[in-house]
N, C-alpha and C positions, 0 to 999 in steps of 0.2 A: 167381823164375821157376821155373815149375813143369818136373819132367824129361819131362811131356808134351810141352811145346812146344820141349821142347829136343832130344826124338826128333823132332819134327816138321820142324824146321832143319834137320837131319842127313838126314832123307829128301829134303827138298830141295836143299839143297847135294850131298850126293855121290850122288845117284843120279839126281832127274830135271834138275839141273844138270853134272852129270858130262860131263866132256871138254872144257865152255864155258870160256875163260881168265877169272882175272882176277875170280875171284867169291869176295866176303867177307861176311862177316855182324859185325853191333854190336849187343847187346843193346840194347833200348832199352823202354821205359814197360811191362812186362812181357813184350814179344816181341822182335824181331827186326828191324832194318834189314836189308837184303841188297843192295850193293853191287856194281858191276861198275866196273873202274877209277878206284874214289873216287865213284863215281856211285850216290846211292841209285835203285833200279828199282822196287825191293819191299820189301813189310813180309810179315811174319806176327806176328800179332796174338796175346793171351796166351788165344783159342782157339783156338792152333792154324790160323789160315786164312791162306794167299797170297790178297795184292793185289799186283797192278802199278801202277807209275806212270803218270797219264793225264793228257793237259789235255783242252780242248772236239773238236778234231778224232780224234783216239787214242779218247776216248767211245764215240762211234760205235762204232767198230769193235768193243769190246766188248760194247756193248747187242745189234751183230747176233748173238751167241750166247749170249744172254740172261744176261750177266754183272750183276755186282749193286756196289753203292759200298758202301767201307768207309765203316758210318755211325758216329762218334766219339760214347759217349754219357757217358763218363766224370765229367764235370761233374756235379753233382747241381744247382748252382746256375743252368745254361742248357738251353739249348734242344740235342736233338744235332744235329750237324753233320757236314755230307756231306765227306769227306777226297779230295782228288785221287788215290784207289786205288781200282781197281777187279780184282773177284775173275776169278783166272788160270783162263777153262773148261778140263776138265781135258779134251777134245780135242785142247787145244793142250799141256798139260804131259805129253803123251803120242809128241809129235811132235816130234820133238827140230829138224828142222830149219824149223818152225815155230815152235815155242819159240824158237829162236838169234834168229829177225825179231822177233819179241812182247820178249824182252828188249833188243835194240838200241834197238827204237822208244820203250819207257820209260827207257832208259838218254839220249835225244835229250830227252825231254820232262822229264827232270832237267837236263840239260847246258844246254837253255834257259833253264829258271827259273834256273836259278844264274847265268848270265849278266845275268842281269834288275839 
């Protein structure tokens, strides 16, 4: 894991997640799980990019300010593949009590699927 993406973590974690409870990160496939009470929300990807967690209606909401899906292309063997994350516009990672709503509601859309 490169120490870009591991300043990248640390920008996110303690500063535009700062003051939020309850928020952990896991390395993971070169980047970052980021956790809210056991709950994965978000990746950061080993370019350095936040995605949040989405299913079909959470979409929407994203696509209305032109956010974009983490596309998985890793395989050299398949085709890539559209990941249930989509990229956090930075209106919102600027607004913190807009952030606090955008993190619950992917921390909901984790808490279901894991129910599943």
């Amino acid at each position: 894991m490169s120490a870009q993406v591991k300043e990248f973590r640390d920008y996110i974690l303690y500063d535009v997640f700062e003051g939020i409870p309850n928020i952990s990160s896991q390395g993971m496939f070169g980047g970052f799980g980021i956790y809210k009470s056991g709950f994965i929300f978000a990746i950061i990807t080993s370019e350095s990019e936040l995605y949040f967690k989405v299913d079909e209606a959470l979409k929407e909401k994203f696509q209305k300010y032109e956010s974009r899906p983490f596309i998985y292309a890793g395989n050299k063997n398949r085709e890539p593949v559209e990941m249930p994350y989509w990229s956090l516009p930075e209106e919102i990672m600027e607004n913190k009590d807009l952030l606090t709503l955008w993190i619950e509601d992917s921390v909901e859309v984790s808490r279901r699927s894991k129910g599943k």
